[in-house]
N, C-alpha and C positions, 0 to 999 in steps of 0.2 A: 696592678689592675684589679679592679674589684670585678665580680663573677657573680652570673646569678643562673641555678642551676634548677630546670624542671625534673620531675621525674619520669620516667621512662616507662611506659605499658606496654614497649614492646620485649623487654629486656627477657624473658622467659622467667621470672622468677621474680617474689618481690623484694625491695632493696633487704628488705631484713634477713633473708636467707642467705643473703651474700657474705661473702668474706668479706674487711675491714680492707681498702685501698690496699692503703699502708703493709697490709701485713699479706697482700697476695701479689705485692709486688716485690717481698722480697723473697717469696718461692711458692710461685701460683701452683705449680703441678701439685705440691704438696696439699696444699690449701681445697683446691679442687677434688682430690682425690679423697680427702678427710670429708667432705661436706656432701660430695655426691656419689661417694664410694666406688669410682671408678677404677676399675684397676691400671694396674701402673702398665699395663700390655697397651692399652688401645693408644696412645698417643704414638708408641714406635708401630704399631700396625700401620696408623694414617700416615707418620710419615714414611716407611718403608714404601707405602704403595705411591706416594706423589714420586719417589726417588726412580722409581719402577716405572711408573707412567710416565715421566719424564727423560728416562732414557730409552724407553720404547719406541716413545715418539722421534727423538731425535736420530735415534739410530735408522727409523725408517724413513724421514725425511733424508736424512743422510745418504740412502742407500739410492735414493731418487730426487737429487742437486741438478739442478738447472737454475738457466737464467731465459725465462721466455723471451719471446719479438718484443713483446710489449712491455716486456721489464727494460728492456734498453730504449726503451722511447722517453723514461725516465732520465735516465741517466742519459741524453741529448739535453735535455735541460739542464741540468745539472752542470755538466760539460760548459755550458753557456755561461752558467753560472761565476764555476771559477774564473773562465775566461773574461768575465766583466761585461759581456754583452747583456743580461739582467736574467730573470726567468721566463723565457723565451724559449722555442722549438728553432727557430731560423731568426739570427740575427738581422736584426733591422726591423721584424714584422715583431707586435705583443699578443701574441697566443700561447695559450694555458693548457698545451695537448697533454697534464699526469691530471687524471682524477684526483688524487690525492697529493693538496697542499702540503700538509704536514709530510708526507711520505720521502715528498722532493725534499723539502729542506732538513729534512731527518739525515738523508743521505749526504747533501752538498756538507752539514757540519760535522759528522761523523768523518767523512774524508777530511775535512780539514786540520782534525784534530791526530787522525793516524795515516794521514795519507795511502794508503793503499791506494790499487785500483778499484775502479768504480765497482766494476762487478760485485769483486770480494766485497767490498764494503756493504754493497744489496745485499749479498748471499748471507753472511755473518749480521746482519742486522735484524731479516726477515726470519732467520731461524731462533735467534735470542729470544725475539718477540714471539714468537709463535710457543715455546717452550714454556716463557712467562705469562703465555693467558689459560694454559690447560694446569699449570699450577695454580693460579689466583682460581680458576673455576673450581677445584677441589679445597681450595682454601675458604673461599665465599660459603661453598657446599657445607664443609664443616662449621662455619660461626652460625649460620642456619638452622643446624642441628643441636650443635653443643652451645652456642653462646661464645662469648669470649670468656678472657683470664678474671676479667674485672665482675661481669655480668654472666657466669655459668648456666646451663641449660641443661634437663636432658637426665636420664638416669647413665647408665654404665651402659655404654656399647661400642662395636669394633665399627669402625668407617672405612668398606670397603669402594675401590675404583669401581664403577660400572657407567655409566651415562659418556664418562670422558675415554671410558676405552670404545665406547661405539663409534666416537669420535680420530683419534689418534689412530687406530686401525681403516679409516676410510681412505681409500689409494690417493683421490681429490684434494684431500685433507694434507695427504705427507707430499703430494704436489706442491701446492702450493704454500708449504710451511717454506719454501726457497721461492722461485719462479722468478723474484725477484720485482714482482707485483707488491703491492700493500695490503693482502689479506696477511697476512700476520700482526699487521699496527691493528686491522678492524679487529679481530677476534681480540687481541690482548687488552686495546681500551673496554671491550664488552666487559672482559676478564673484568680486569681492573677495577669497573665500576660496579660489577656484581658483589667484591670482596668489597669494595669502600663501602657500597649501603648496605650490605647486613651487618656491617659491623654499624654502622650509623643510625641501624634499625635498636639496636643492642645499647647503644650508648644515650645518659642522659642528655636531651636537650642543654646545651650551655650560650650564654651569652655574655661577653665583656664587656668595659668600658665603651662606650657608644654606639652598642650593639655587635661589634665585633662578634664573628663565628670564632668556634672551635678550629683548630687548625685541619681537622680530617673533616669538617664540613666544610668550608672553605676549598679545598683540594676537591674536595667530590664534585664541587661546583665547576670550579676551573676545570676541571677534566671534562664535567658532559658539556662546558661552552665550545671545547675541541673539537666535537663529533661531527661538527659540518667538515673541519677542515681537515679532519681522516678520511671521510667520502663524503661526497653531497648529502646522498638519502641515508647518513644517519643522522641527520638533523631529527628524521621523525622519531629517534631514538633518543634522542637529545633532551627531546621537548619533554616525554612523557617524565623522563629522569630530574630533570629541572622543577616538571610541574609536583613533582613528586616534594623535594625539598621544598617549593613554595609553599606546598600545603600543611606542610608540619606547624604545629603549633608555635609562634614565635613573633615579636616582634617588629612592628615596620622597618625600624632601622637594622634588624638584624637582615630581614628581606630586602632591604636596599640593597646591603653590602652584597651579597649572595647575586644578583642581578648586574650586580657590579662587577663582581668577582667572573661572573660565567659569560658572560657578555663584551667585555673592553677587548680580548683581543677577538673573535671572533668580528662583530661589530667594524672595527677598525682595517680589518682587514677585507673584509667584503667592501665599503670605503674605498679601500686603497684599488682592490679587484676592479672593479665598475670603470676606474676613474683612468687604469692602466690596462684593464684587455678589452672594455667596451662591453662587456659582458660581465652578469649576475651569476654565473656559475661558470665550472669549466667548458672549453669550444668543445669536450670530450660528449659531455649531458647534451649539445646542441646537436652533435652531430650523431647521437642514438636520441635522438630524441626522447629524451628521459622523462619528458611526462606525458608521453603514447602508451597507445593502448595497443595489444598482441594478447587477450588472454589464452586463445588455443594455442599460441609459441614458447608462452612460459608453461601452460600443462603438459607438453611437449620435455620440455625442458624440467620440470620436475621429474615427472617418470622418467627422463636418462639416467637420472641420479641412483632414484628407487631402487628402477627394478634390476639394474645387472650383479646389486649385493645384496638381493632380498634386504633390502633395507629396512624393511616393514616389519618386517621379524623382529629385531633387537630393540628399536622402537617401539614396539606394540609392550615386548618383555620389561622394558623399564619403565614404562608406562607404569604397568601391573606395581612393578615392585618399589614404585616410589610413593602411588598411592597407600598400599600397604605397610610401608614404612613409616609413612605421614599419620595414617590412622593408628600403627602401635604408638608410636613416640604421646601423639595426643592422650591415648589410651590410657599410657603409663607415667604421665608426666603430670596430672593435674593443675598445676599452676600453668602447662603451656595452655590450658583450655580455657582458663579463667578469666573472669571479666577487669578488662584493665583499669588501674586505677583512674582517680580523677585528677587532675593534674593539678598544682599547687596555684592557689590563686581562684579558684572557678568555684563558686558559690551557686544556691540554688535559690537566688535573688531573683533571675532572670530567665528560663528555663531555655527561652529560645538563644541566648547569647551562650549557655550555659552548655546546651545540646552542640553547637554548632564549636564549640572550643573541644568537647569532649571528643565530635567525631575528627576536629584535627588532630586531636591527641593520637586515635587509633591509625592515623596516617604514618608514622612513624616506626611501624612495628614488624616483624619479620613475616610473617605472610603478605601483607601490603603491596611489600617488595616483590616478593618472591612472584606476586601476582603482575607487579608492574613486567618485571623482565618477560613474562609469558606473553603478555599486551605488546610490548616489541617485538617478540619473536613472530608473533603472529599479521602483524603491522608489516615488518621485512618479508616474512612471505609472500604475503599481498601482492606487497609493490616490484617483485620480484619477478613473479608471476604473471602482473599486470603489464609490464613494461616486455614482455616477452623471453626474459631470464636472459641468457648471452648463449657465445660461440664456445665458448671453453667449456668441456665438461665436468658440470660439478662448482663451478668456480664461484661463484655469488649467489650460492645458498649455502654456501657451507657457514658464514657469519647465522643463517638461519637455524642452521642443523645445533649448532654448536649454544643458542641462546633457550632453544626449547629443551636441551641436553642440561644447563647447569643446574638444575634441582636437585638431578639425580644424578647427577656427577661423582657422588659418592654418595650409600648409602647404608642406615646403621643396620647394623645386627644384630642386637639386644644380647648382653654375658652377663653374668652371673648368678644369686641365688635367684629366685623370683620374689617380690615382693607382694605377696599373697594369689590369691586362688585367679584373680580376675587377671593380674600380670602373667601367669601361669600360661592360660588360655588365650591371651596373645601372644603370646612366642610361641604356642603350639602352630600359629597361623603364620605369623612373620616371617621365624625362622626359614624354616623350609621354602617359603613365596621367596624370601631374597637368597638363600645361598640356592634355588634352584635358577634365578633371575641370572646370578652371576655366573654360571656354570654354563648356561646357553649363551651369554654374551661372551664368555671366555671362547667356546665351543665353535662362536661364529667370527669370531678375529680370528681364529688358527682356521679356519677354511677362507677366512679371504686374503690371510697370508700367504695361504698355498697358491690359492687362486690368481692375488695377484690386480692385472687389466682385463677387464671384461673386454678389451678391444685389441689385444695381443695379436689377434690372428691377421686383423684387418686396421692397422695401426695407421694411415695415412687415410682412410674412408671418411667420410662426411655423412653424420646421418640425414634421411629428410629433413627433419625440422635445422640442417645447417650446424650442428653442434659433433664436434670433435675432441681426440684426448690430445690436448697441444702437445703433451711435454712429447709423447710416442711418436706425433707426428713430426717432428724438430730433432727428435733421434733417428727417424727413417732419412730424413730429408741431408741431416749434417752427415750423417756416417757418428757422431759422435756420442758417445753415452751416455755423456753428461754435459751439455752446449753450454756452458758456463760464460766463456769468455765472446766477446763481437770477431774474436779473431775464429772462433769453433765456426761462426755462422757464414766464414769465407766459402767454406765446406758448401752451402746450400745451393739451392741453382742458380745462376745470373750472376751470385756475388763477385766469384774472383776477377768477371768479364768485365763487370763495373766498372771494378776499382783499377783495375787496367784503364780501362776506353778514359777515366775520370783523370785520372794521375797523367798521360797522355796528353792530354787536350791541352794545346796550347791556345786556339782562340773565343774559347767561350762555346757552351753549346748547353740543348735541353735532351738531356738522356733518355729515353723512353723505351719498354721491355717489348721487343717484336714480338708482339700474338702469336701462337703456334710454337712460339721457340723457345729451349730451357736454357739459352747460353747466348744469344743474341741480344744488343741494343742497337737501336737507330739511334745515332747521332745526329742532332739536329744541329748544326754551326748556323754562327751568326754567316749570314750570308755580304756583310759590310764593314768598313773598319766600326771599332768601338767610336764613340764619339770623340773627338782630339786627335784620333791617331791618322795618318797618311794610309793610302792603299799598301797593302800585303804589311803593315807595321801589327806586329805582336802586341794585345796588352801586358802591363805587370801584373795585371789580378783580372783573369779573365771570370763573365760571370758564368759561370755553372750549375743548373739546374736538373736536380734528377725525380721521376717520378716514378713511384712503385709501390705497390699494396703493404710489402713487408719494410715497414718505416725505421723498426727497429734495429734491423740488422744493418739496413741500409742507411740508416745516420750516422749509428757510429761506427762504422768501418769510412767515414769519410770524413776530411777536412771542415774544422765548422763554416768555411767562408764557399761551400758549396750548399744551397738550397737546395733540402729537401722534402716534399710534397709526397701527398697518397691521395688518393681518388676517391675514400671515403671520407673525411672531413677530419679526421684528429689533429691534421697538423694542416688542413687546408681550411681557411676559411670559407672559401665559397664552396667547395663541396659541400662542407658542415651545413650552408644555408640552401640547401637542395633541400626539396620534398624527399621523404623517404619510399622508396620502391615497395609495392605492397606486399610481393610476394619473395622478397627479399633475404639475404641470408640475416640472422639478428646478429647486431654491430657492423656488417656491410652490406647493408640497405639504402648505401645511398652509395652514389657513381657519381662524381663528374669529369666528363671526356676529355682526354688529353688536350682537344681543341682552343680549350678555353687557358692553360697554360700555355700553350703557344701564340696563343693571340695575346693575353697579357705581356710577356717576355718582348714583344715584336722583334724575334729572332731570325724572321722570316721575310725580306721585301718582294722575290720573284719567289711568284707562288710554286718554277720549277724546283723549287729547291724541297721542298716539302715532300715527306717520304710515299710514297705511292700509295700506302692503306691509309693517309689522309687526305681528309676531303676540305679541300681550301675554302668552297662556300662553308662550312663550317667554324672553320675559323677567321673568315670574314665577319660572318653573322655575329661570331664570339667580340670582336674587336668593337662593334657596334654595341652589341649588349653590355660592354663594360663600359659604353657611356653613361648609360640609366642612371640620373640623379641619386636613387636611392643607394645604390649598389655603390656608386663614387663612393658617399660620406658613410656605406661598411668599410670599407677598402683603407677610405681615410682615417678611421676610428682606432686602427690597429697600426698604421704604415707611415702614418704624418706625422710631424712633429710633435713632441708630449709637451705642449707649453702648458700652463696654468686654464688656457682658453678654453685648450682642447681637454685636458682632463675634468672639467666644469660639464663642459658638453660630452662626454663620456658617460660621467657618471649619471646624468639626464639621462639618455638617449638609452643606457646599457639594456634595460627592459624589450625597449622597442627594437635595437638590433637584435637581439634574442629570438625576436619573431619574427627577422625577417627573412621572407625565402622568393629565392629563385628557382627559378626551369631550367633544368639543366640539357634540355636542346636549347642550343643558343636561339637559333629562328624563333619559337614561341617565345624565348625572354625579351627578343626584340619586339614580338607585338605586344606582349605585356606590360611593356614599358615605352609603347607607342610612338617607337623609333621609325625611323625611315629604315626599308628591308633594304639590304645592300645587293648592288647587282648579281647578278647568280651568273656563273660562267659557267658555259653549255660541259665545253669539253675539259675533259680532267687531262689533267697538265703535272701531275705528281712523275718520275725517271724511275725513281730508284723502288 
């Protein structure tokens, strides 16, 4: 293949200072070491401390393993999966209750390949990854500083941990490095993408035969086209990283492929999404309404994070000392300060064609970057903030915490002689700014490893603004230390009563948790035979439907051919399409009334059969409201047949279902949709 190679401005040096390929790739340390006089310490310093920071972490995640509710609402999918019903929450119905795409299918193939249980398979996946993105953040950290093997940077200094141990020390942090959630894929793709572009910042532009990328631009591409399908909103992270490689200097055809490259599966699968759940994003984004607005429940939700670990403190400290380390390294490095060359080909025929190639050129180069990732990190705040943050403490800003952290992930310390009077007088400055940086940041991980939960005392509490410590609250609740397995979650209340009353039932029934009670369910039974069968005749596969907040524990501790539902919307569609409650807890903010599952089901013909805290004109009104035209062809978008017709009109409509919303008192949705009100019966007629 023929190769056609630009030069690099952002490379920290110019090509001439470099070592020769060839002869730093048959013993770069060497090579490096002769050219930038680095001593042969700093390389085992950096890696000693990733080795250190990596089993800090892990040992503290380890020491706080779990598998949350909503990590096995995952793995219900999943379940489905093997089983061949498709990627489904309840067989029969197409709803997409995991935010994260990748996250499900990450899991479904890693099971298939070692079989374990589901659990384990979350637990050991979610921890791998989490490990591999606080190493890529110190890895990205260092080519930042030093450059690579090929493109060296930087005079002689030690790269100590700091940014990433503010991180790895946050209780949040070692929570959810397990949980069994997908914050470990989002941090380690950040990872990821922080080490691919400064090295891509470092490395010459190349193009092959009919434009063809490099093989590590290529990958960088293909990985931020992933960022939708790790969470939704890091699509906005996506964008910036993509637009970033667009604007580098380089060819149409090269920028085809790149678009190509980051786009086909992404693209293809939102396609496929639309046309098989009726919706443009997960029912999860529908039912939090993910492009609402809460900003005093996300500043709420920020200071929970803040203030129980003076947070402010170690932040503010590496702030200080990353600035200061950016200003010595500048200082003392002249060529990183210098004006980047012009890139090969760009003449001053044209000034304006000429300016506008050169300021592509400086896109390329390691502050660029470095500046891009801050633009995310500050973008993810935002929208963090904006949308009201969530119920779990700490949980969806920690992607935040951890992208404003890798700058200063590691940071240099300037060794050996000084190289005159002026280098002198910066390390008189440096020095002391970072090893007292690091000594406070050490100083503050050993009091919050004393420390610990700022919610210890009161571990089951809810604060106002609705945010809790899940994993503490799931250790009070199971009895268990580490709720791991769906079998730990039998432990909780309601569960073991369940899976009795479920296992049990031999003619069908809709299970529902009696108000007031930590150990009761009303049984709703079919009050007639199934359809086909003669009076008192038993079905073979009675239908069984259970409803309850905790969807996780309560999935999979059950058979997949029982339905099961939650009243906020993750695995229910029509709660999802309820208005959200104003004053709401954030993530169950919306309610829909058991009513309207028992009037779907028609499990019910004498309305004495109905348990006494239900009100049967409710579920009359319900039986009505789920004739509304509109509401049918929801219902129908997810539950009807998948022909070729319907996936056509799927993929149409998926926007517009998106938007639509019901009243979740039935009576209003029936004059909203200008029904005839159903008779109202005076006297309540509920027994039991």
């Amino acid at each position: 293949m023929s190769e056609v190679t630009a030069g690099n401005p952002g490379a920290g040096r110019p090509a001439a200072d470099r070592p020769p390929a060839t002869v730093a790739s048959r013993n770069p340390e060497r090579i490096t070491e002769r050219i930038t006089g680095r001593p042969r310490a700093e390389p085992a310093v950096f890696w000693g401390g990733l080795v250190v920071v990596v089993a800090v972490f892990l040992a503290g995640a380890w020491q706080r393993r779990w598998i949350a509710d909503d990590g096995l609402i995952v793995l219900r999918t999943v379940r489905n999966l093997i089983a061949g019903n498709g990627p489904v929450f309840n067989a029969g119905e197409r709803v997409e209750s995991n935010t994260s795409t990748l996250w499900t299918y990450l899991i479904y193939l890693t099971h298939e390949v070692v079989g374990y249980r589901l659990e384990l398979v979350a637990l050991g996946l979610a921890l791998t990854l989490s490990m591999i993105a606080v190493a890529c953040a110190m890895l990205g950290t260092r080519v930042m500083y030093r450059g690579t093997r090929r493109a060296p940077a930087g005079g002689p200094m030690l790269l100590l941990p700091l940014g990433v141990v503010v991180y790895i020390m946050l209780p949040p942090a070692r929570d959810f490095a397990s949980s069994g959630l997908e914050t470990g894929l989002v941090i380690c793709w950040i990872g990821v993408m922080w080490l691919g572009l400064q090295r891509w910042a470092r490395a010459p532009h190349r193009e092959y035969r009919f434009g063809l990328p490099a093989v590590g631009t290529a990958a960088m591409a293909f990985i931020a086209g992933l960022g939708p399908l790790v969470r939704p909103e890091l699509a906005l992270a996506a964008v910036v990283f993509l637009a970033l490689l667009a604007a580098s200097q380089q060819s149409w055809r090269h920028l085809g492929w790149l678009v190509a490259i980051a786009g086909t599966v992404p693209v293809v699968y939102q396609i496929w999404r639309m046309s098989y759940y009726a919706l443009p994003y997960p029912l999860t984004a529908v039912a939090k309404d993910a492009g609402g607005s809460k900003w005093d429940k996300g500043a709420q939700y920020l200071w929970d994070l803040l203030s129980p670990y003076v947070l402010l403190l170690p932040l503010a400290v590496v702030l200080v000392a990353g600035l200061v380390s950016l200003w010595a390294v500048r200082r003392s490095d002249p060529a990183a300060s210098g004006s980047p060359r012009r890139r090969g080909g760009v003449t001053g025929d044209d000034d304006e064609v000429g300016g506008l190639l050169r300021l592509r050129g400086r896109v390329r180069s390691t502050p660029v970057v470095t500046v891009a990732f801050l633009v995310v990190a500050v973008i993810m705040l935002a929208y963090v903030t904006r949308v009201g943050g969530d119920f779990m403490h700490g949980r969806v800003l920690l992607p935040s915490v951890f992208l404003f952290l890798l700058p200063v992930s590691v940071v240099p310390l300037p060794v050996g002689p000084a190289r005159g009077a002026d280098d002198a007088r910066v390390r008189r400055v440096a020095v002391p700014v970072v090893a007292g940086a690091w000594l406070v940041v050490v100083g503050w991980a050993v009091t919050v490893e004393v420390v610990q939960d700022p919610f210890r005392d009161e571990p089951e509490s809810i604060t106002a603004a609705g945010i809790v410590d899940e994993r503490q609250f799931y250790i009070q609740r199971t009895g268990h230390k580490h709720p791991l397995l769906a079998d730990d979650y039998l432990d909780f209340p309601r569960m073991r009563a369940l899976v009795r009353e479920v296992s049990t039932n031999r003619t069908g029934a809709v299970f529902l948790p009696v108000p007031g009670f930590q150990d009761r369910w009303d049984v709703v039974a079919y009050d007639r035979p199934m359809p086909g069968l003669q009076p008192f005749e038993l079905p073979d596969d009675p239908i069984k439907t259970v409803v309850f907040l905790n969807l996780g524990m309560t999935s999979m501790n059950l058979p997949l051919d029982v339905d099961v539902y939650d009243t906020v919307g993750l695995a229910s569609p029509l709660a999802a399409h309820t208005d959200r409650m104003e004053d709401g807890r954030i993530g169950h903010d919306k309610f829909l009334p058991y009513d309207w599952v028992l009037a779907r089901n028609g499990v019910v013909e004498d309305p004495v059969n109905f348990p006494r805290w239900i009100d049967v004109n409710w579920v009359n009104q319900a039986e009505v409201a789920l004739t509304c035209p509109a509401t049918e062809a929801l219902i129908d978008s997810y539950s009807g047949p998948l022909t070729l017709e319907k996936r056509w009109s799927n993929l149409v409509n998926a926007f517009s279902f998106a938007e639509y919303r019901i009243n979740r008192i039935p009576a209003y949705e029936v004059q909203r949709c200008g029904l005839p009100m159903p008779e109202k019966v005076e006297k309540y007629q509920g027994t039991r």
